[in-house]
Backbone as a ProteinNet text record, in pm:
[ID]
protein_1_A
[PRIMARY]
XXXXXXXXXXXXXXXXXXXXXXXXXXXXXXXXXXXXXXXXXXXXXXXXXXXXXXXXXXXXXXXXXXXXXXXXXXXXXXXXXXXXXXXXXXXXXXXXXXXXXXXXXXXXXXXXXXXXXXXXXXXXXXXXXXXXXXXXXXXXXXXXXXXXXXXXXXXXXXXXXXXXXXXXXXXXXXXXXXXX
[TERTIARY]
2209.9	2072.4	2025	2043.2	2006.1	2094.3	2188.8	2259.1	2162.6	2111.1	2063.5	1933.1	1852.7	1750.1	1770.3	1856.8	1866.6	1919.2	1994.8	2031.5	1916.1	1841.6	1681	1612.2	1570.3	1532.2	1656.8	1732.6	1872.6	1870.2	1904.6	1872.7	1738.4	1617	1515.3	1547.3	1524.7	1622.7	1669.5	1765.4	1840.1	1799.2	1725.1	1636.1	1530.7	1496.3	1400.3	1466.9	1571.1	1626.8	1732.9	1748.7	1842.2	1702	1593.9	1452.1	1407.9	1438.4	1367	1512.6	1592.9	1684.7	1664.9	1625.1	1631.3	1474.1	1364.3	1272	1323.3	1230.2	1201.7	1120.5	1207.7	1110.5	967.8	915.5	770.7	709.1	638.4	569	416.9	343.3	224.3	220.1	209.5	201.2	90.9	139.6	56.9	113	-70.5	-63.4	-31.9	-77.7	-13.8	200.6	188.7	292.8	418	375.5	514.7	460.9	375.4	325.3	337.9	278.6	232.7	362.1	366.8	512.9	620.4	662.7	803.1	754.6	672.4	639.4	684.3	635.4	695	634.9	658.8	601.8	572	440.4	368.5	526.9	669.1	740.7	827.9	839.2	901.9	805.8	671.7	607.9	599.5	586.2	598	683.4	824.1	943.5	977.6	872.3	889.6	824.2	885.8	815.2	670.3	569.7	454.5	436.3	341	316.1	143	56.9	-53	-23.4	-101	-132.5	-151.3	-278.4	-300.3	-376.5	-408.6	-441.8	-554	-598.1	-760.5	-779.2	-925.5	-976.8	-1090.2	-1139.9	-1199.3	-1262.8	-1390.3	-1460.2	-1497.3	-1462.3	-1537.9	-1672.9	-1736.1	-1917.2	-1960.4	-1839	-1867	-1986.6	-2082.4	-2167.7	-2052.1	-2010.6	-1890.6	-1838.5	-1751.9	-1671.3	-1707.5	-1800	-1845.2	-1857.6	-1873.1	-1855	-1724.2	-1670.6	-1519.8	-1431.1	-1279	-1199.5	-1095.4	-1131.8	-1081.4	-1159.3	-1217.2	-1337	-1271.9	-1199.9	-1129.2	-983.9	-976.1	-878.1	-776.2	-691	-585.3	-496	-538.8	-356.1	-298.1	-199.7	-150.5	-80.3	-72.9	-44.9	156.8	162.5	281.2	337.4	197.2	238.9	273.8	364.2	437.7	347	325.1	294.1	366.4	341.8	384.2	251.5	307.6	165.1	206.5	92.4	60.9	-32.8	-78.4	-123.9	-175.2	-147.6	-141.1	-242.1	-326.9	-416.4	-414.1	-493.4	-436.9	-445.5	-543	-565.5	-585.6	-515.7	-543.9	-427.7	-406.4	-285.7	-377.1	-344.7	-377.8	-255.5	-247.6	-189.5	-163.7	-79.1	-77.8	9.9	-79.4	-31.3	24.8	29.4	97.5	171.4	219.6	254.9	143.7	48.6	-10.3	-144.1	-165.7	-272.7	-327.3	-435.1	-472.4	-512.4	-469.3	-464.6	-601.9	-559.1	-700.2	-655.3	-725.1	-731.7	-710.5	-613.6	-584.9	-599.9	-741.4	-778.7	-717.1	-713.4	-638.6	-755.9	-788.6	-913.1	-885.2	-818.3	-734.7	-877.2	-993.6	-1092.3	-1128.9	-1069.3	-1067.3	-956.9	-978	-849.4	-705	-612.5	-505.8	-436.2	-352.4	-334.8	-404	-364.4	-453.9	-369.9	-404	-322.8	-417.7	-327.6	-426.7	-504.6	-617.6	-696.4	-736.8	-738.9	-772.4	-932.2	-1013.3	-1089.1	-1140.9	-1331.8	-1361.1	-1453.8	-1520.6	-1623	-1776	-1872.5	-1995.8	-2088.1	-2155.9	-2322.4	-2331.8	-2354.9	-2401.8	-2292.7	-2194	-2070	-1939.1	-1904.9	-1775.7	-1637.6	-1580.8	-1451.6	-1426	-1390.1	-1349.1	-1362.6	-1412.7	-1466.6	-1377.6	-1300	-1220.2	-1346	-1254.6	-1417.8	-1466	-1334.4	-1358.4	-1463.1	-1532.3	-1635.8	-1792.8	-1716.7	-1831.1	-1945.1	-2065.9	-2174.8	-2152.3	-2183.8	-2134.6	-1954.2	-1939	-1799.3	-1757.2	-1790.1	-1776.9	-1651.7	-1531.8	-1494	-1498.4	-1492	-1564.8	-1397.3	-1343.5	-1190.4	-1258.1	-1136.9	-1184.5	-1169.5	-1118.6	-1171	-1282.2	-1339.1	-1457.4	-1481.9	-1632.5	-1618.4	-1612.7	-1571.7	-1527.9	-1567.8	-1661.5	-1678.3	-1584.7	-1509.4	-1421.9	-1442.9	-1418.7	-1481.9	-1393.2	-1290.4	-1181.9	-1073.4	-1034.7	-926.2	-990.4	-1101.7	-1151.1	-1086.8	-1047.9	-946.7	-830.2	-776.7	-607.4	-545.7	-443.3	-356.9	-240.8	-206.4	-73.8	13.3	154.6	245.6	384.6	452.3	585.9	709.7	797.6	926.1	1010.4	1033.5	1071.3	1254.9	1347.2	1444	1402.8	1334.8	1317.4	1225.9	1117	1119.5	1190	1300.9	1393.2	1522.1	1536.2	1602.6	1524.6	1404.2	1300.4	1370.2	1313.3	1305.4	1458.2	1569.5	1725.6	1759.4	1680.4	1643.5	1640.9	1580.1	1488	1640.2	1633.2	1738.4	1712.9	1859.1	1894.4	2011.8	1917.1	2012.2	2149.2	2329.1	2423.2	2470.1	2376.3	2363.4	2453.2	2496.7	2578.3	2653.6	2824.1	2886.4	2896.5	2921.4	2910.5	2998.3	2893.1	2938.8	3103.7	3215.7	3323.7	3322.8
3369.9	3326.5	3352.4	3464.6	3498.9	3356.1	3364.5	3233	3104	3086.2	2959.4	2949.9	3105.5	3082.8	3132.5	3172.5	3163.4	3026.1	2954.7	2780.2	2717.4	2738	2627.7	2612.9	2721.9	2676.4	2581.1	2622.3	2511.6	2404	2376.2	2237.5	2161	2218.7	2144.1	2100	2213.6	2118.8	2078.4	2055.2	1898.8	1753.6	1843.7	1675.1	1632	1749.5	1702.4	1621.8	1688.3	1628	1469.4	1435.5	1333.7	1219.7	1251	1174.5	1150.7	1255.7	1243.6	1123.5	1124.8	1038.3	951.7	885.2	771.9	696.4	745.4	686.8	632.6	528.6	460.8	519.6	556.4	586.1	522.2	564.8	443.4	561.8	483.2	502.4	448.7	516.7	434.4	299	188.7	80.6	96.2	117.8	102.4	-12.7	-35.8	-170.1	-157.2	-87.6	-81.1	-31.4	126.5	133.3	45.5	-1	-94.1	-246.5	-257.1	-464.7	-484.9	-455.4	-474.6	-428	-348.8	-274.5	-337.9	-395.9	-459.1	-562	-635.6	-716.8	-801.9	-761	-816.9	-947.2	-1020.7	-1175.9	-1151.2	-1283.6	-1269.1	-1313.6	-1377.7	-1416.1	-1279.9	-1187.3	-1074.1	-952.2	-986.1	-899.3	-921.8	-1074.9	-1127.6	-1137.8	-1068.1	-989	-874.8	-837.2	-659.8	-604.6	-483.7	-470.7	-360.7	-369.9	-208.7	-192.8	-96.6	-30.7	-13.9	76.5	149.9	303.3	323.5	484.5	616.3	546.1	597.9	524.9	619.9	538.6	438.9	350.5	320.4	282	312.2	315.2	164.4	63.2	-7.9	-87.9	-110.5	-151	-314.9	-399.2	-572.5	-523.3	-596.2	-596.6	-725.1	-819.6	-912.4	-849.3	-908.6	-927.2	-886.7	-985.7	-1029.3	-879.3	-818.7	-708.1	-572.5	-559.9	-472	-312.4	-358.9	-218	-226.1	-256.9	-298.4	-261.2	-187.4	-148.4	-331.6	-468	-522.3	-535.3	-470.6	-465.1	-347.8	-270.9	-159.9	-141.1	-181	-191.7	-50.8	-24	100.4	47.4	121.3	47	197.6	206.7	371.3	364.6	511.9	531.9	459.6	375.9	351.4	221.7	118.4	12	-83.9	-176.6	-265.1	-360.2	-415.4	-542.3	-623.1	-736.5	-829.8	-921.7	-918.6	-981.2	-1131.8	-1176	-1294.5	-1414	-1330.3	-1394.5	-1304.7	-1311.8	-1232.7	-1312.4	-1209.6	-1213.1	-1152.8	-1130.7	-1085.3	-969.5	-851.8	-712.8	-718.6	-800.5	-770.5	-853.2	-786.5	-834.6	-862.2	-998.1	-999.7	-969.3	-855.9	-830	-811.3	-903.2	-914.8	-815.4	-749.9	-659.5	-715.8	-841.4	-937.7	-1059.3	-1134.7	-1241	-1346.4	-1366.7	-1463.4	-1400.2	-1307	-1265.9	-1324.4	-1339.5	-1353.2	-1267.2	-1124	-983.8	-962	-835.8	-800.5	-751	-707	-730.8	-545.8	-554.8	-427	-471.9	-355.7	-417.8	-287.8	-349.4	-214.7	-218.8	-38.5	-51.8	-58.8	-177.7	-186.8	-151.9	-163.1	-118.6	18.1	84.5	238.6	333.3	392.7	471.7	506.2	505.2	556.6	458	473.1	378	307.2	266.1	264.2	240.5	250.3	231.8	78.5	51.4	-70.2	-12.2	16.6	25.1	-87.6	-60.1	-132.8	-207.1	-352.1	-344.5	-421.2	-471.7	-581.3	-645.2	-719	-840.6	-749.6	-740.7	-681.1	-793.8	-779.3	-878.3	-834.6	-943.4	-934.1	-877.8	-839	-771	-851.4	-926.1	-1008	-913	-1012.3	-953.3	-906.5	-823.9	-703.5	-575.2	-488.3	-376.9	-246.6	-138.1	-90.7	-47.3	2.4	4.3	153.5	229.1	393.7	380.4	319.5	281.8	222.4	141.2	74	145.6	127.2	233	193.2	51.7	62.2	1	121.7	136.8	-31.4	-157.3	-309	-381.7	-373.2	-472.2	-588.8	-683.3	-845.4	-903	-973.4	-1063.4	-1199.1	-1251.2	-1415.1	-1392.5	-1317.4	-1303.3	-1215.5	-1202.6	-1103.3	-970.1	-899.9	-827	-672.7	-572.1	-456.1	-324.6	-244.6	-130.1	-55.5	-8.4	104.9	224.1	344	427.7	557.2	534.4	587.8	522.3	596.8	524.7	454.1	465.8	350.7	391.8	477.8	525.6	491	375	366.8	292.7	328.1	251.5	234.4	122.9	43.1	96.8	110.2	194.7	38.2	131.3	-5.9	60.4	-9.5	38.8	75.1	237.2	299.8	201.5	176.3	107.5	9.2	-83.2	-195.8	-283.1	-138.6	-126.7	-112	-23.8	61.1	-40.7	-152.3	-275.7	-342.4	-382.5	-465.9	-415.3	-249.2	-178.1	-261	-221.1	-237.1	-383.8	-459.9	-610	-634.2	-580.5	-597.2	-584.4	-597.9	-594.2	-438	-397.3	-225.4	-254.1	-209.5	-206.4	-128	-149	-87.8	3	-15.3	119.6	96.5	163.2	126.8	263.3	224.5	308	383.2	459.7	493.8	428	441.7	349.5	422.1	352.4	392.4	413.5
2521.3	2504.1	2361.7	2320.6	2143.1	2064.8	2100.2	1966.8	1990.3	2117.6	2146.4	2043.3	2028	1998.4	1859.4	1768.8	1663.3	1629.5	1714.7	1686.5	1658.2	1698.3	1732.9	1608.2	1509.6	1378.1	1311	1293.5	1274.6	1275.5	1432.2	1485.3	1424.9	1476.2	1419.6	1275.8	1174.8	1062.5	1003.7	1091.2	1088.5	1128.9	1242.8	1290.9	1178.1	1131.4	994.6	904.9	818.2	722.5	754.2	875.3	894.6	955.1	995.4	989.9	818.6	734.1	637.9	562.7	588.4	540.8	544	659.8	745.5	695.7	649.1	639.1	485	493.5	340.6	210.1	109	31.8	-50.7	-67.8	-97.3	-200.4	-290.2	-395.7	-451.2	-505.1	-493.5	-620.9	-591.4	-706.9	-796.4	-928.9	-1001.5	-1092.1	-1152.7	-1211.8	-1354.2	-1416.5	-1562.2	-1558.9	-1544.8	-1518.7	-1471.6	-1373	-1254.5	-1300.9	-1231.8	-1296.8	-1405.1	-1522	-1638.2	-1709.3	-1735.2	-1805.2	-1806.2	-1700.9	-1633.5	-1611.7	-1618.6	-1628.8	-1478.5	-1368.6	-1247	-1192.5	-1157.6	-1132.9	-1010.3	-1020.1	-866.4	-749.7	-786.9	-658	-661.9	-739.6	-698.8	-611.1	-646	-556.2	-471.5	-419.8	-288.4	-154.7	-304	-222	-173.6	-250.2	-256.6	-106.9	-35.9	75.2	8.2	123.9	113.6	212.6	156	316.1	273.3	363.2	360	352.3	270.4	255.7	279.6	417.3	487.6	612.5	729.7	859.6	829.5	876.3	860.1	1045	1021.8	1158.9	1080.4	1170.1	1140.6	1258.9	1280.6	1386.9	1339.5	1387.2	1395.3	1415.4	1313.5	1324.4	1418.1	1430.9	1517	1661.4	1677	1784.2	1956.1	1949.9	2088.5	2134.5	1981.8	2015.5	1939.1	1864.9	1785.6	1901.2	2031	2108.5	2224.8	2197.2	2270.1	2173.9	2311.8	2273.6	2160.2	2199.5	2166.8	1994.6	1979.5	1810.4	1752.4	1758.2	1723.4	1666.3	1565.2	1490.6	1414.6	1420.7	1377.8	1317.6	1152.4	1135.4	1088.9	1128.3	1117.7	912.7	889.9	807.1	754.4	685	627.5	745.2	738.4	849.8	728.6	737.9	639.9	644.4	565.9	461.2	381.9	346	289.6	178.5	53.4	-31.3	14.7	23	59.7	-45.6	-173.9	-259.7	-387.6	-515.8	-607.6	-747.2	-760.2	-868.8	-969.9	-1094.8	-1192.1	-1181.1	-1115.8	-1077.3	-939.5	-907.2	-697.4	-633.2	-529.9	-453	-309	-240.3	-128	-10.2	130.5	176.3	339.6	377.8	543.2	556.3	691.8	752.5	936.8	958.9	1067.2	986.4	1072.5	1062.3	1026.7	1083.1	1094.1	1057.3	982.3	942.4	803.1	764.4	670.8	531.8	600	478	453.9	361.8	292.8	185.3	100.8	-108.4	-106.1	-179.1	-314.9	-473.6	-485.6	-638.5	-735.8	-848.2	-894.4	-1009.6	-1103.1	-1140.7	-1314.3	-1368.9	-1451.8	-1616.6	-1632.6	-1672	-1744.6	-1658.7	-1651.8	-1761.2	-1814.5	-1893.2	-1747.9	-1813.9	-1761.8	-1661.4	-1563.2	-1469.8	-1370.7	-1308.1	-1117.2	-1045.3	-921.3	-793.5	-773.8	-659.2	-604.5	-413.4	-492.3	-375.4	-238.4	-154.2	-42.9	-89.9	-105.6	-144	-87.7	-155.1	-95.9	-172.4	-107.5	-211.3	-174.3	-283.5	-248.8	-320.9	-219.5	-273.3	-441.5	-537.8	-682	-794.9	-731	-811.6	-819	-926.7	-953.9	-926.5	-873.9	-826.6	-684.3	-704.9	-587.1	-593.7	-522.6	-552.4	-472.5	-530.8	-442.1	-336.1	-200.4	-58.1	-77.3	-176.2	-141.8	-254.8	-326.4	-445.1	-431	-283.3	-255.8	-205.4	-171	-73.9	61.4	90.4	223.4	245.7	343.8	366.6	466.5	421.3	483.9	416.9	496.9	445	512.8	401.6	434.4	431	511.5	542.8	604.3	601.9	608	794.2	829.9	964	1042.7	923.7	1022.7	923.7	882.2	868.8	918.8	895.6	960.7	861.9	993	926.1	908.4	810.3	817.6	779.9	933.4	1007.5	908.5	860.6	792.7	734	588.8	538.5	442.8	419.4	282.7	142.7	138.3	-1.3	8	120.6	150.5	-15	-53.5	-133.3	-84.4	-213	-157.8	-221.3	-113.1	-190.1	-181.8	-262.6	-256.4	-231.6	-143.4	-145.9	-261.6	-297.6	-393.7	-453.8	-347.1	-409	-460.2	-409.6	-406	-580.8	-596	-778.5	-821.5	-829.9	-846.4	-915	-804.5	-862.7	-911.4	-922.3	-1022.6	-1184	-1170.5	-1340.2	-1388.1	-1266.3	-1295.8	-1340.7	-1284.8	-1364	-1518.9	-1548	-1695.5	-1793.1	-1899.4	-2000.3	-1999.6	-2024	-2106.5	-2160.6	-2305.3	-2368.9	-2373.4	-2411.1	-2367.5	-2444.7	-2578.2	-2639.6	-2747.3	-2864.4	-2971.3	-3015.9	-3038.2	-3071.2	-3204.5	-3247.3	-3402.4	-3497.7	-3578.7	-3694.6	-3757.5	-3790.5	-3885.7	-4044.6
[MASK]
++++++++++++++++++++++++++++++++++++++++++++++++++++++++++++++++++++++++++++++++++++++++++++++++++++++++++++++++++++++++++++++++++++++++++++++++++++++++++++++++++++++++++++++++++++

């Protein structure tokens, strides 16, 4: 009985580290750094997988379902995406098949990098506004808008290989031998 229960931290892990194997690595996209730098085209991003950040909880303001479990939207932390349409500081991003997505603006304005925030359109303000910025926490989608209850700070992260062969793309140079 003692070996069993000195086995058990052990075991666990292992179950950790052969889970932690097995997941995908992901990174947060930034727009200067990764876009801009490397200069990645809107059809390679369109290849590239993402994910979300973090969970968001989000309620339909729709009338119909605004108090129904069918008005209640979850998308869990690190649910895949696919860009579906690319702007010059915003990526639009389905999180279904047949969805119509919602906008990551990145806050390219600002000193230093950005991530691309989860965002949305606000009365009197051009563009897109990240939502963790906005006052009211609304995002507006071409299907409806939705309070989101949590998660308004989500960013988009990108599959870490998958840049990884983007950067490996680009010319490198093979370097030069010494001179005789």
């Amino acid at each position: 009985m003692t070996n069993r229960r000195a086995a058990l931290p052990w075991l666990a892990a292992s179950v950790l580290l052969a889970l932690a194997a097995c997941s995908t690595p992901r990174q947060t996209f930034l727009h200067s750094s990764h876009r801009a730098n490397y200069a990645i085209q809107p059809n390679e991003i369109k290849a590239s997988q993402f994910y979300i950040s973090s969970e968001i909880l989000a309620r339909n303001l729709d009338p119909v379902t605004v108090d129904t479990p069918s008005g209640v939207i979850v998308v869990p932390v690190g649910t895949a995406g696919g860009v579906i349409e690319v702007g010059d500081d915003w990526l639009r991003v389905s999180f279904t098949p047949e969805g119509s997505g919602v906008v990551f603006t990145a806050l390219v304005d600002r000193s230093g990098d950005s991530a691309y925030w989860l965002a949305t359109t606000v009365k009197g303000a051009p563009g897109y506004t990240p939502l963790k910025d906005a006052e009211d926490k609304i995002l507006h989608t071409e299907s409806g808008d939705y309070e989101v209850v949590y998660g308004h700070a989500a960013r988009l992260l990108i599959n870490s290989d998958q840049l990884r062969t983007l950067k490996e793309s680009r010319t490198h140079l093979p370097g030069r031998p010494p001179s005789k």
